[in-house]
C-alpha positions in Angstrom: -9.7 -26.6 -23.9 -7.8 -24.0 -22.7 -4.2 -22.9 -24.1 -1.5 -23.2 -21.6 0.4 -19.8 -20.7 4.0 -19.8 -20.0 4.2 -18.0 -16.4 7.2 -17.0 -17.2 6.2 -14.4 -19.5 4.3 -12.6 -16.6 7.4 -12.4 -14.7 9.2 -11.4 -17.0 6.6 -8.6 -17.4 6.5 -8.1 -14.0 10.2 -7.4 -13.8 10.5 -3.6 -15.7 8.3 -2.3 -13.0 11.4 -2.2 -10.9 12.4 0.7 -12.7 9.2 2.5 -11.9 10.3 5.3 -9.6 6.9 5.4 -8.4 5.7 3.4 -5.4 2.9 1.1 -5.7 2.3 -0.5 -1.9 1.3 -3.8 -1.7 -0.8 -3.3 1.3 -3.4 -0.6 2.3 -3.0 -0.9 5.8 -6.5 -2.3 6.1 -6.9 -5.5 7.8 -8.3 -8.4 5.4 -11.2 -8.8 7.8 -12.4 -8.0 10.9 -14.2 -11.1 11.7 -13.9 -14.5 11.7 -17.3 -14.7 10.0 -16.0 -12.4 7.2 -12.6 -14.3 6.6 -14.4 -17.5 6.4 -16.3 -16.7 3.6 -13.3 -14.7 1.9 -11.3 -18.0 1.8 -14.5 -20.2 1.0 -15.3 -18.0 -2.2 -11.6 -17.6 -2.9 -10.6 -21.2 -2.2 -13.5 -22.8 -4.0 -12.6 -20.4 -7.2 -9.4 -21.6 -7.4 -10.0 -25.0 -6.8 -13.0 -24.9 -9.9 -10.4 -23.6 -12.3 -7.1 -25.2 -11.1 -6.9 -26.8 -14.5 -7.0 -23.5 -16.4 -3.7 -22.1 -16.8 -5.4 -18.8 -17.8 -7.8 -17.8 -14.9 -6.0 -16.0 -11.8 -8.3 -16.1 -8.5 -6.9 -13.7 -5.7 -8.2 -13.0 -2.0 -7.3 -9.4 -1.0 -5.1 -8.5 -3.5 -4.4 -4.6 -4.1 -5.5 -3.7 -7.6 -3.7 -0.7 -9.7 -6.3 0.2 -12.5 -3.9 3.1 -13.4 0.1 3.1 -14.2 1.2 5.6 -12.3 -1.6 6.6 -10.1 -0.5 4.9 -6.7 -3.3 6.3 -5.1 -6.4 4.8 -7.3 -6.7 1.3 -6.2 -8.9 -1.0 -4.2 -8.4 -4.6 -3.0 -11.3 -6.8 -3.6 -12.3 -9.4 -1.0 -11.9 -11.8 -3.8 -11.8 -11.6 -7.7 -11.1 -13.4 -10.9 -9.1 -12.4 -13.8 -9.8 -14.6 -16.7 -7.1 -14.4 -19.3 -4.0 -14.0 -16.5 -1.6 -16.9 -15.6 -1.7 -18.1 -12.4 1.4 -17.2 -9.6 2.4 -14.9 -6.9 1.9 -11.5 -7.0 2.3 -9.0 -4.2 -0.2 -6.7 -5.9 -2.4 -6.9 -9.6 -1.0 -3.6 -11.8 -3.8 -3.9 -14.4 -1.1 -2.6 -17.3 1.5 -5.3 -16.4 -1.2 -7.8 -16.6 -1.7 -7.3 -20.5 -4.4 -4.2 -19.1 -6.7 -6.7 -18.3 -8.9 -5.8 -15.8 -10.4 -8.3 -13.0 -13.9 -9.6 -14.3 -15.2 -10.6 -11.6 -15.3 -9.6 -7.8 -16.7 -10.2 -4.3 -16.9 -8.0 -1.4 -18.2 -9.1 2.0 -20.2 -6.7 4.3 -18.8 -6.5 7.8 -20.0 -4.4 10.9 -17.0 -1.9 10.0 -18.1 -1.5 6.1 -20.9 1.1 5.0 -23.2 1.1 2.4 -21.6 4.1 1.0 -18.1 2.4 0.9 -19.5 -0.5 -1.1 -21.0 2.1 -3.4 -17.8 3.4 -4.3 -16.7 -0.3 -4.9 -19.1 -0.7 -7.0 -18.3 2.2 -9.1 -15.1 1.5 -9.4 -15.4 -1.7 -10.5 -17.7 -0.4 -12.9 -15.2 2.3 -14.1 -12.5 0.1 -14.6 -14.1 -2.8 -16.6 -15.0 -5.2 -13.6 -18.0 -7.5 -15.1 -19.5 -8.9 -12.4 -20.1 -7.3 -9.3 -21.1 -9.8 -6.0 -21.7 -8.1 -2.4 -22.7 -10.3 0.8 -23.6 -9.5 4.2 -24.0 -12.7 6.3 -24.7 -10.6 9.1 -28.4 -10.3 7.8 -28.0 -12.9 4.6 -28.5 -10.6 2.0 -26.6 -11.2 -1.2 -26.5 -8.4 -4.2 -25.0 -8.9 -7.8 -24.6 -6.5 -10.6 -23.5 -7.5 -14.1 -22.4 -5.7 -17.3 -25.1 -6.3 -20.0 -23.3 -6.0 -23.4 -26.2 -5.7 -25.2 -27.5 -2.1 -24.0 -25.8 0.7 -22.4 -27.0 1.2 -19.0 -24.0 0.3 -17.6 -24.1 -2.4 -14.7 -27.5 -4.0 -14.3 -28.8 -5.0 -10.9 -30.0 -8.8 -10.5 -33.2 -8.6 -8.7 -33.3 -11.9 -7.6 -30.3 -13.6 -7.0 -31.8 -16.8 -5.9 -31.0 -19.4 -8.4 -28.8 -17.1 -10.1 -25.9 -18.2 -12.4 -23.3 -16.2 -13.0 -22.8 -15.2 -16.9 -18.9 -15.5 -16.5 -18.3 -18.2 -13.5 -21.1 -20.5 -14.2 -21.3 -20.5 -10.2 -24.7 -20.8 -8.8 -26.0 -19.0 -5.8 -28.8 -20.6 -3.4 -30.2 -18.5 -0.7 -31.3 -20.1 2.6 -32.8 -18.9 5.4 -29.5 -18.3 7.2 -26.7 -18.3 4.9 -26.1 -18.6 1.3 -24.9 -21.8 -0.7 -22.4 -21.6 -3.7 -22.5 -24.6 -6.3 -19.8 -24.8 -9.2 -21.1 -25.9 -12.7 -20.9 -29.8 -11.6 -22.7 -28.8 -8.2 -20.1 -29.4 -6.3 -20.7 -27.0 -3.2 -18.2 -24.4 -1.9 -17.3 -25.7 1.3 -15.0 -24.2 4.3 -11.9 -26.1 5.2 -13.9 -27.4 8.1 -16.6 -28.5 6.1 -14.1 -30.1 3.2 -12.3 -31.9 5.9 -15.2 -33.4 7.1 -16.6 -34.6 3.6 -13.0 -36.0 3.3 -13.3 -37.8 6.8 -17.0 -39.0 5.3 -15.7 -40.0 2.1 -12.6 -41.8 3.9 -14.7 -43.5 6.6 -17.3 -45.0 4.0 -14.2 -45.9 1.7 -13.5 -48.3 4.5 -16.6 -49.3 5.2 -17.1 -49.9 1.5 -13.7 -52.0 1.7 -14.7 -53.7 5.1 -17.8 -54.5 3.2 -16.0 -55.8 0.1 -14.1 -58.2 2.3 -17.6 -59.6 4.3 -18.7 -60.4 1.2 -15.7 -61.8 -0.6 -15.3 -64.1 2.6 -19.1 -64.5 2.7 -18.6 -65.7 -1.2 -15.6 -68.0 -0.4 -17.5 -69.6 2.6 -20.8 -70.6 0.2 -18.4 -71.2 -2.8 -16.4 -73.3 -0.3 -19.8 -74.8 0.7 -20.9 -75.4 -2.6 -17.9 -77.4 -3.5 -18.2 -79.3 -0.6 -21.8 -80.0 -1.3 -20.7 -81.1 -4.6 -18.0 -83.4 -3.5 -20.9 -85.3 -1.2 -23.0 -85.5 -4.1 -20.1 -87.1 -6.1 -19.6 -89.5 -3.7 -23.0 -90.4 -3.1 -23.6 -90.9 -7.2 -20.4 -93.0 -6.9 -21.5 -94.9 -4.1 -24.7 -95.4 -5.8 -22.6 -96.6 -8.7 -20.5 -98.8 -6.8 -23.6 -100.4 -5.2 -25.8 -100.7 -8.5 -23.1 -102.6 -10.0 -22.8 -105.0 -6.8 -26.5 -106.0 -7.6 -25.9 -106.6 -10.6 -23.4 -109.0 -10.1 -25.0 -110.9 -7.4 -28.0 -110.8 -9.4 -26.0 -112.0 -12.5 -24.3 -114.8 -9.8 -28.0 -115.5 -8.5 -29.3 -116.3 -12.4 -26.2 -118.4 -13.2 -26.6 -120.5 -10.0 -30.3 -121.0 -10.8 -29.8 -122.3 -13.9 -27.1 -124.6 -13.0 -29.8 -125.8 -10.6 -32.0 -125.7 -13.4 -29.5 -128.0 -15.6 -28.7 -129.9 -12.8 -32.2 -130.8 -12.3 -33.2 -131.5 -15.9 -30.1 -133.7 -15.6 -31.4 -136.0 -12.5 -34.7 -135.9 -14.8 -33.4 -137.5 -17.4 -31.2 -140.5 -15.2 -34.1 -141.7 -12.8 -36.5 -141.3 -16.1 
């Protein structure tokens, strides 16, 4: 169980960098994407981060987010497509300056390949991410569905280690899993809960909605369905009831005509033996 941070420590942090007579922008000038294909994913990834650790006070997910590795060096810094920092509270910043933030470094990061990006720029991502303590290091191009990861093994030193095959992989830190299909690329939390675009969430919500009322719609056929034979049941019973107590009512009837019929044959009978004995 995680141990709940007090945010107002990192603003309170965050606040003696106003005295900082150096600049640190919080925007590059670059635009966040330059597709729609490209932002989708950047909000997907980000999104369904931030949804999987909402309930950690600890783990700060950010989409675009200019990071300062070095305290007074304005002109080192990248912004990541999306990243995590494990360790940070969540809350608004208009930039990540690693030394506020404790010095902790993101862990993890994603980058997504547009038409405009080269694979020499993502080089130089990747070794800054490598200089300055990223973990995990995730690049996709949907454009041709290829997806790359690189990871920090702690156990040797050859610095970050290329996953060869990233189908099925798991991420050491996340604990996300990453399916490749013959188009795009699938991400599944820990639970297997996909990562899903806001379209695609608001149409499992509308799914999940719609067979919540047919579920309820159903619940009610069968309740009334229930009623209706319980209803007939009862009815059936009361029948029965009356039947038995007809049944009753008509036994005892024949008994008491036959009990009438035996008494009146034997006052015949003693009226008989009587005009016997007279004429005798």
């Amino acid at each position: 169980m995680s141990t709940p941070i007090d945010n107002r420590k990192y603003f309170i942090d965050y606040e003696h960098d106003k005295n900082s007579t150096i600049d640190y922008p919080d925007s590059d000038g670059e635009l966040m994407a330059d597709s729609t294909t490209q932002f989708n994913w950047i909000i997907t990834i980000q999104g369904g981060l931030d949804s999987m650790f909402k309930k950690r006070t600890d783990v700060f997910v950010a989409g675009n987010l200019l990071w300062y590795p070095e305290e007074g060096q304005n002109n080192i810094c990248i912004a990541p497509d999306v990243m995590v920092a494990f360790g940070r509270p969540k809350g608004n910043r208009g930039s990540y300056k690693q030394w506020v933030e404790d010095d902790i470094a993101p862990q993890v990061v994603f980058e997504i390949f547009s038409k405009s990006n080269s694979a020499d720029e993502m080089l130089d991502k990747l070794k800054f991410c490598y200089q300055y303590g990223v973990q995990e290091f995730y690049v996709y191009n949907p454009l041709k569905n290829t997806l790359y990861g690189w990871y920090r093994d702690s156990n040797t030193n050859k610095g970050f280690v290329n996953v060869l095959f990233m189908q099925g992989f798991v991420s050491p830190l996340l604990g996300i899993r990453f399916e490749i299909g013959t188009d795009t690329i699938k991400i599944y939390t820990p639970e297997n809960q996909e990562f899903l675009t806001f379209i695609e969430q608001s149409d499992a919500l509308e799914n999940a909605i719609e067979k919540q009322k047919e579920a309820l719609e159903a619940e009610k056929i069968a309740i009334k369905i229930a009623q209706k034979e319980r209803t007939e049941k009862e009815k059936a019973l009361e029948i029965a009831e009356e039947e038995r107590t007809e049944k009753e009512k008509a036994l005892e009837i024949a008994e008491e005509e036959r009990t009438e019929k035996e008494k009146l044959m034997a006052e015949i009978e003693a009226l008989k033996t009587l005009l016997q004995n007279k004429f005798s």
